[in-house]
C-alpha positions in Angstrom: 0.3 -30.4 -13.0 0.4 -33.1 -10.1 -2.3 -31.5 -8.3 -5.5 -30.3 -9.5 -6.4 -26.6 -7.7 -11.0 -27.0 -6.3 -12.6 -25.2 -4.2 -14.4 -27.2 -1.7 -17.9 -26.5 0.0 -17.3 -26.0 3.7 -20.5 -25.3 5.6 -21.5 -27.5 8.2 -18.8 -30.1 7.5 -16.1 -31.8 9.5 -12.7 -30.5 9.7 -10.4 -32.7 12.1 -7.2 -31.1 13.4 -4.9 -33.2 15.0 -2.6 -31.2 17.6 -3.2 -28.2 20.6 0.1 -26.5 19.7 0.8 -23.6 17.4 0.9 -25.2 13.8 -2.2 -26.5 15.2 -3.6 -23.1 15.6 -2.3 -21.6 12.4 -4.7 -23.9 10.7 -7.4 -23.1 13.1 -7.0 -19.5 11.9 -7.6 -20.5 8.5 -10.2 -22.5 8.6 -12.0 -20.0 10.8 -12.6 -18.1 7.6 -15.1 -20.7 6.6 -18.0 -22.3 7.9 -16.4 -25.5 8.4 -16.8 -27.3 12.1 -13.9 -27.5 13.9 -12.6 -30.7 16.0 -9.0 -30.9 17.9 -7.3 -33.9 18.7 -5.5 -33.3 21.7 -4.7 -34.1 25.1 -4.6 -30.2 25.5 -5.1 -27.4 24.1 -3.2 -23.7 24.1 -5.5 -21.0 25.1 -5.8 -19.8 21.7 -7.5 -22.9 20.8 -9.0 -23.7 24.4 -10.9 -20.5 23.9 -12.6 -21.9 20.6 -13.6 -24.3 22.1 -15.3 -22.6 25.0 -16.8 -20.4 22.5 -18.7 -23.0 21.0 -16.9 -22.4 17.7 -14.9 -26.0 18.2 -15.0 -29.6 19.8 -12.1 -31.3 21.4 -11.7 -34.5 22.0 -8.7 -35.2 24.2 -8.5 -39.5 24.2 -7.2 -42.1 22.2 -7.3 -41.4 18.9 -8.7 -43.9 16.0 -9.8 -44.2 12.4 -13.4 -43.5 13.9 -12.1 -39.9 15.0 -11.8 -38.8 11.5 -14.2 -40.5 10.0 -16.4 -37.8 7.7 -14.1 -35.3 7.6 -13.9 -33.3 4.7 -10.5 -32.6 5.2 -7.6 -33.5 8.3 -4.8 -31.3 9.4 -2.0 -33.2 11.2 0.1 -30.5 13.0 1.2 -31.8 16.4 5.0 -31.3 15.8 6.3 -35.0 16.2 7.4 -36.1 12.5 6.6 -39.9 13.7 3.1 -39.1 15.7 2.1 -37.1 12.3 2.4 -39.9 10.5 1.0 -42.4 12.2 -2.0 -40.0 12.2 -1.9 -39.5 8.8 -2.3 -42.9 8.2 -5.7 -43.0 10.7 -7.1 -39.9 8.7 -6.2 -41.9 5.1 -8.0 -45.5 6.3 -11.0 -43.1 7.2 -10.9 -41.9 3.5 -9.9 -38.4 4.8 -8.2 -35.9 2.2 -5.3 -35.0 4.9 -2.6 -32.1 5.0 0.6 -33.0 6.8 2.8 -29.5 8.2 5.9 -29.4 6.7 5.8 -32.9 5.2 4.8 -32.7 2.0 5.5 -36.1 1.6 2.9 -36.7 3.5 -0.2 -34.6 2.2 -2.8 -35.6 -0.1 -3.5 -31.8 -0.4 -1.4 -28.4 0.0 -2.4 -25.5 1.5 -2.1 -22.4 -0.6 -1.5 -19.1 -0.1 -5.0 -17.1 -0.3 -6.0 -13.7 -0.9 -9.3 -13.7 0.8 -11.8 -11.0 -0.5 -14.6 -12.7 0.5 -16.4 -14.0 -1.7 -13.7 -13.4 -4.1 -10.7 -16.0 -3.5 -7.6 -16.3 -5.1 -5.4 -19.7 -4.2 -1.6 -20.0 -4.9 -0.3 -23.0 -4.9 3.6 -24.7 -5.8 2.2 -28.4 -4.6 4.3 -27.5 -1.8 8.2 -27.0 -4.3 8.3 -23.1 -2.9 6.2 -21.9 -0.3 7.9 -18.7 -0.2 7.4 -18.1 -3.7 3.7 -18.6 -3.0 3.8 -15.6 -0.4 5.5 -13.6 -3.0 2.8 -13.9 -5.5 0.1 -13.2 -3.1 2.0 -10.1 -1.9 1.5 -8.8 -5.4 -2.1 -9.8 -5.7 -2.7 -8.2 -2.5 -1.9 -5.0 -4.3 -3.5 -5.4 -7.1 -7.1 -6.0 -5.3 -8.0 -3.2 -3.5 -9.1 -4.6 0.3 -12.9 -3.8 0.4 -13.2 -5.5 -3.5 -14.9 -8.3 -1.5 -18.0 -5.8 -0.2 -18.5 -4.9 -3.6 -18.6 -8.5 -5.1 -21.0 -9.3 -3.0 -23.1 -5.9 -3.9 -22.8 -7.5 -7.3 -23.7 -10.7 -6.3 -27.0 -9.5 -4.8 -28.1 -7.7 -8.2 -27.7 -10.7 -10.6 -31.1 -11.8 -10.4 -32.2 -8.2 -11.2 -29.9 -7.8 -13.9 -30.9 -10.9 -15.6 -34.9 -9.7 -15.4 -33.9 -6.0 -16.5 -30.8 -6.4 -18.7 -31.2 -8.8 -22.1 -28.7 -11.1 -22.2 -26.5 -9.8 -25.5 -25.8 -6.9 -23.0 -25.0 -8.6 -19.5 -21.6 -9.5 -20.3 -21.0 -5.3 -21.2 -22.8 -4.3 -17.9 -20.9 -6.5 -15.7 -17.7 -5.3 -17.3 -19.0 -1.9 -16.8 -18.9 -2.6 -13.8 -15.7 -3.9 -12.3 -14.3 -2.2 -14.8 -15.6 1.5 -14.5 -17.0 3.6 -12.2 -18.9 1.1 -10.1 -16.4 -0.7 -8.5 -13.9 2.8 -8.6 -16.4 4.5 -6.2 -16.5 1.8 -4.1 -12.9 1.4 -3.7 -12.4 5.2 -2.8 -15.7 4.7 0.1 -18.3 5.7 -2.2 -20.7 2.7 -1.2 -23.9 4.5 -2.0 -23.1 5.8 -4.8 -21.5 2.6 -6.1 -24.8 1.0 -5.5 -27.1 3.9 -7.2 -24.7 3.6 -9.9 -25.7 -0.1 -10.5 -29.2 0.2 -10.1 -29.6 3.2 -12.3 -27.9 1.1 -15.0 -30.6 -2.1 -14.2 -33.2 0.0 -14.4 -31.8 1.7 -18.1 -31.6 -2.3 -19.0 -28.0 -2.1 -19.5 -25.0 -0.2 -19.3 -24.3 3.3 -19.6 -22.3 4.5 -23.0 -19.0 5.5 -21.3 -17.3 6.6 -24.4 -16.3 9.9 -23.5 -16.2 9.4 -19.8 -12.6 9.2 -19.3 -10.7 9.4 -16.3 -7.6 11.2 -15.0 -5.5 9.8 -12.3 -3.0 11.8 -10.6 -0.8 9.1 -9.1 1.9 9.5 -6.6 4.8 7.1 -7.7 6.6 7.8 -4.5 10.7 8.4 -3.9 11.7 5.7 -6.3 11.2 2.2 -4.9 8.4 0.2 -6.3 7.2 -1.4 -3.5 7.2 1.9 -1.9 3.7 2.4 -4.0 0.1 2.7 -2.0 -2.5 -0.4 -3.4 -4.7 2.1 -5.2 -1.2 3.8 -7.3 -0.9 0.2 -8.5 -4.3 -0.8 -9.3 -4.5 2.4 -11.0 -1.6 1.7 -13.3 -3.2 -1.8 -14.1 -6.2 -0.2 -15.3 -4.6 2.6 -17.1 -4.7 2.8 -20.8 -2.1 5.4 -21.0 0.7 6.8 -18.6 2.1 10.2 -18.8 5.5 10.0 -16.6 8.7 12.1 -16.2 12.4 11.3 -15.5 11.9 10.8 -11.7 9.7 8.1 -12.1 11.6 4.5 -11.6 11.3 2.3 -14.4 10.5 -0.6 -12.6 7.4 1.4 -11.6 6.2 1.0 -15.2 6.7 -2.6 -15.5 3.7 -2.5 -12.7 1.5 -1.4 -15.2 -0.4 -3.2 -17.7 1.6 -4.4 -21.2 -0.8 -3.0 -23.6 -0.6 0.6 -21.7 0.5 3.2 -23.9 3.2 5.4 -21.9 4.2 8.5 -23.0 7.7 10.3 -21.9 7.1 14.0 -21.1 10.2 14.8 -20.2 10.2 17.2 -17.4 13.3 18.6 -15.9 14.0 20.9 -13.1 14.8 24.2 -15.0 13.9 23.3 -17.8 11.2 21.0 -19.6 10.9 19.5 -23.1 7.0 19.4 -22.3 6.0 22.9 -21.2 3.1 22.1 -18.8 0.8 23.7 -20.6 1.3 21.1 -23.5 1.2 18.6 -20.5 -2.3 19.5 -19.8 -3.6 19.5 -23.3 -2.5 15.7 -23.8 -3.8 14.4 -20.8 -7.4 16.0 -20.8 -7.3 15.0 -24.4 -6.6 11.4 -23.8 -9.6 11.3 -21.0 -12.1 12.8 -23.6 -11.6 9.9 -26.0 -12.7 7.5 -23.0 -9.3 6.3 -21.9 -8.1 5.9 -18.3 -5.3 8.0 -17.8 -2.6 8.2 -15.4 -0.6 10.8 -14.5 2.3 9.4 -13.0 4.1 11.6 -10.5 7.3 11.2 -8.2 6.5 11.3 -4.6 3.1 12.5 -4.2 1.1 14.7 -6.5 -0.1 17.5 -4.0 3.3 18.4 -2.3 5.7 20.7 -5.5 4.2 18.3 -8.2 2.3 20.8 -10.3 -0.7 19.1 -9.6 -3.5 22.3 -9.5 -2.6 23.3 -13.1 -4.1 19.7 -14.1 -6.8 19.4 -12.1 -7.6 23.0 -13.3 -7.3 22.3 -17.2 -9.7 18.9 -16.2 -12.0 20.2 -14.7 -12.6 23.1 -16.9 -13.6 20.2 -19.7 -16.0 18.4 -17.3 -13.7 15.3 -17.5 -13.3 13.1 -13.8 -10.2 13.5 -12.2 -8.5 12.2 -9.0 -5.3 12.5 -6.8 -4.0 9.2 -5.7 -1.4 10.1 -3.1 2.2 8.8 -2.5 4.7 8.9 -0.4 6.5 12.1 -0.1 10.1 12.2 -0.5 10.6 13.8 3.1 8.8 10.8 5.0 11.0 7.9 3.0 14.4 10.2 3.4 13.1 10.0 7.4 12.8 6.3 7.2 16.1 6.2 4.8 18.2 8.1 7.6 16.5 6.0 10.5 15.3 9.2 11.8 11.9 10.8 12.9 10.8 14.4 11.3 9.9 15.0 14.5 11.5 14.9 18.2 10.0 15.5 21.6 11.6 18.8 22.8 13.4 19.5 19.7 11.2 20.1 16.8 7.8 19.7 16.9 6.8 20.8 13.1 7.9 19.9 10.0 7.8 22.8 7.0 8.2 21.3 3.4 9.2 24.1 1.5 10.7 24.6 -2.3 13.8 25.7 -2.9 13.2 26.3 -7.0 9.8 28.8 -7.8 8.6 29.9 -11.0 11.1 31.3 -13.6 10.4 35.5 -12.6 9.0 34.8 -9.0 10.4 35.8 -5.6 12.7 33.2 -3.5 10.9 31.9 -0.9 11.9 33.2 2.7 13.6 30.3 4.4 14.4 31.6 7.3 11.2 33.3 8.1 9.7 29.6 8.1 12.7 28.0 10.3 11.6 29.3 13.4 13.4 27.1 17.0 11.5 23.9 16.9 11.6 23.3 13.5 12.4 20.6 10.6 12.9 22.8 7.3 12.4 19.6 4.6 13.4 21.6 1.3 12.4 20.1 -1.9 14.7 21.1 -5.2 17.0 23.1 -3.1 20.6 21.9 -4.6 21.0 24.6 -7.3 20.0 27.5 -4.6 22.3 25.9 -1.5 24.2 29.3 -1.2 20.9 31.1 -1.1 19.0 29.1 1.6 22.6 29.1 3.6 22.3 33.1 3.4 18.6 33.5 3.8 19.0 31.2 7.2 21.6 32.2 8.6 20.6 35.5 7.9 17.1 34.9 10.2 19.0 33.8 12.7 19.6 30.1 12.6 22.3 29.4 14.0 25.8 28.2 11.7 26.1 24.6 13.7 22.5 23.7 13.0 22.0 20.3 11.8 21.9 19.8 8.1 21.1 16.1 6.1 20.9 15.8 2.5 19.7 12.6 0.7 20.3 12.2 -2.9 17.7 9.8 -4.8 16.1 8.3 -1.4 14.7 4.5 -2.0 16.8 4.0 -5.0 20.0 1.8 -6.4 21.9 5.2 -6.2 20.8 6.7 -2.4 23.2 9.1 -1.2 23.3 10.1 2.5 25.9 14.1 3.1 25.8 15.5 6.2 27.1 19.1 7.7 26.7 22.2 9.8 24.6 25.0 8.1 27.1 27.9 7.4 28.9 24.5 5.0 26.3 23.6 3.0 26.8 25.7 0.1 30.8 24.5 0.6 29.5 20.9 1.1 26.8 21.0 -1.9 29.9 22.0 -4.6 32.7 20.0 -2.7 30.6 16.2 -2.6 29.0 17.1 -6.3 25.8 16.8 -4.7 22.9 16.5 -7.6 19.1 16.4 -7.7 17.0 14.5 -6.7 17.4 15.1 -3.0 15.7 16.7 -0.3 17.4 18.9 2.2 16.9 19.0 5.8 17.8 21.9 8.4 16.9 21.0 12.1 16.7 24.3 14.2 16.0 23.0 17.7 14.4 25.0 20.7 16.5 26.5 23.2 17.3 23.8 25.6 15.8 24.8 28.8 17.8 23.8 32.0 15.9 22.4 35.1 16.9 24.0 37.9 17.1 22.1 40.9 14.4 22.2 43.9 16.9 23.2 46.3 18.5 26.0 44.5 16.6 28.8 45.1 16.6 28.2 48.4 20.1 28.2 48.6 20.6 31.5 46.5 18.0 32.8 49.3 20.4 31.6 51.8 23.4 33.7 50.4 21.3 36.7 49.8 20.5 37.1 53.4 
């Protein structure tokens, strides 16, 4: 390691940065997030910068420019865009004894800047001593989804209930309390908006002198794994799967999904299939709410998002009949990333102005559902499991009334390696379906316009009025 990673103490101290340009403002913006007082070396300033210093916020100094000006800085930033200027700055800011940052010369710097993940007061800095900056944006992409974005508010909840907890709460069980909680239902309810409660939570536990038993007080996460693609994933899906101590999944769930979870996680293969299932969801149920009664955090894991066709109401049902906590994370749906997959809006002004998800596969013994009742003009029919009943849906709309050359997309396993795109009029796609060997997963779409209305022209009338008389 060639550099050694410290935080540094910021408040009320002298930071000099040399330059009124843009690089000179990125590094404004960052240090803006501390305490630090700013001071710009320039013969002018941008407005971006110019207005700091109107503010009060920053001082600028616009003359020559000597050791003197950096002298008790805690840190320099040389960005005015000249490669020789920035050095011969440099070498001020260094005779001052100044720990200085160079842009884009790492040759240059006694000190990198890394990428940060600011929850305030929780920081994470990455740093590759300036060998792959890019890399360093990478990593901090994924940290950004692995800390939820308010985690920051409840640090410093925490922060303010240390001295309490070391009054109320002996100290063989303070390690235990705070790992109950940023680990349990503390920081959870926070992170879903629960602030009060979060807080109560924390203060009953201070008041009991320690930590609540939470064996037994398992929790069930329904978690939307969205169309395929990982990165495709809300923040909370992924935190949830870092926390999880065992994952239920099915065959529509990417396997690169899993490798977001933990190592340790126990995951468990239930094997669902459309038409048929090697785990009857009754069984499903049993496993899951069995799993949260021992104390574990379970997951769920779901394609696309649990509440739209993903069985979901049977397992909240057989949960909450056992008293055991359970949530829906939600994902993305497989009808909003075949829209972004085709480069096409759901919706369009004049043309369709609702979108109806509907199933094309029910219950083994129920009723098919009326498609063409639901594909009234102005609508985008987005049917889910609909390949195996393609002659069916083609009868039932066409049928209602929708006309044969109506629009019709398909797209097979949308976000993934193996994305398909088939297109064709309505009275094909049974035709098209068995011709292209078109296979589930894929979502179907049927666009049935409105009647195009024609404008008539402000003079017309009165020249139909005209030939009448």
């Amino acid at each position: 390691m060639k550099t050694f990673p410290m935080f540094l103490a910021m408040a009320g101290r002298r930071v000099v940065i040399a330059g009124g340009g843009e690089q000179a403002a990125q590094k404004a913006r960052l240090m803006l997030k501390t305490e630090a007082k700013l001071v710009f070396l320039a013969e002018t300033l941008e407005d971006e910068l110019a207005a700091l210093v109107a503010s009060g916020r920053a001082e600028h100094h616009a003359g020559g420019v000597s050791v003197d000006a950096f002298a008790g800085a805690a840190l320099a930033f040389i960005a005015t865009g000249c490669p020789g200027r920035d050095a011969a700055l440099a070498g001020l800011a260094r005779a001052a004894g100044v720990v200085v940052n160079v842009v884009d010369q790492p040759g240059l710097c006694d000190a990198y800047t890394p990428s940060i993940v600011d929850r305030d007061p929780l920081v994470v800095a990455i740093g590759t001593e300036g060998a792959a900056p890019v890399l360093a944006r990478q990593v901090k992409t994924r940290m950004e989804e692995m800390l939820e974005p308010r985690l920051g508010d409840f640090v410093a909840m925490a922060g303010r209930m240390r001295e309490a907890v070391a009054r109320r709460v002996p100290r063989a069980g303070r390690r235990a309390f705070w790992r109950w909680a940023f680990s349990e239902a503390p920081r959870r309810l926070h992170a879903s908006g629960a602030e009060r409660e979060a807080a109560s939570a924390l203060k009953q536990a201070i008041a009991a002198g320690g930590a609540p038993d939470v064996q037994g007080e398992g929790l069930i996460s329904l978690v939307g794994a969205g169309p395929g693609a990982r990165d495709l994933l809300t923040l909370r899906a992924v935190q949830r799967l870092q926390e999880a101590d065992v994952i239920f999944y099915d065959r529509l769930v990417d396997p690169e999904v899993l490798e977001l979870a933990r190592r340790d996680a126990e995951r468990v293969f239930v094997g669902k299939e459309v038409g048929a299932c090697a785990w009857p969801q009754e069984r499903i149920d049993a496993v899951i709410v069995a799993a949260a009664r021992k104390g574990r955090r379970v997951v769920r894991l779901k394609s696309g998002d649990p509440g739209i066709f993903g069985r979901a109401t049977e397992e909240l049902a057989a949960a909450r009949a056992q008293g055991v906590t359970v949530e829906i994370v939600p994902g993305v749906t497989a009808a909003s990333a075949a829209g972004a997959a085709m480069g096409r809006s759901l919706t369009e002004r004049g043309e369709t102005d609702r979108v109806v998800f509907a199933t094309g596969t029910c219950r083994e013994g129920d009723a098919a559902p009326d498609w063409g009742a639901i594909c009234a003009p102005g609508t985008t029919l987005a049917l889910y499991m609909g390949v195996r009943k393609a002659g069916e849906i083609e009868h039932s709309l066409l049928c209602a009334g929708v006309p044969g050359g109506s629009e019709v997309e398909i797209v097979c396993s949308v976000s993934t390696a193996q994305e398909r795109h088939v297109a064709c009029r309505l009275d094909r796609l049974a035709s098209t379906v068995a011709g292209q060997g078109v296979k589930n997963p894929a979502i179907i779409f049927v666009r049935h316009p409105k009647p195009r209305v024609e404008a008539l022209d402000a003079a017309q009338p009165a020249r139909r009025l005209a030939v009448a008389g």
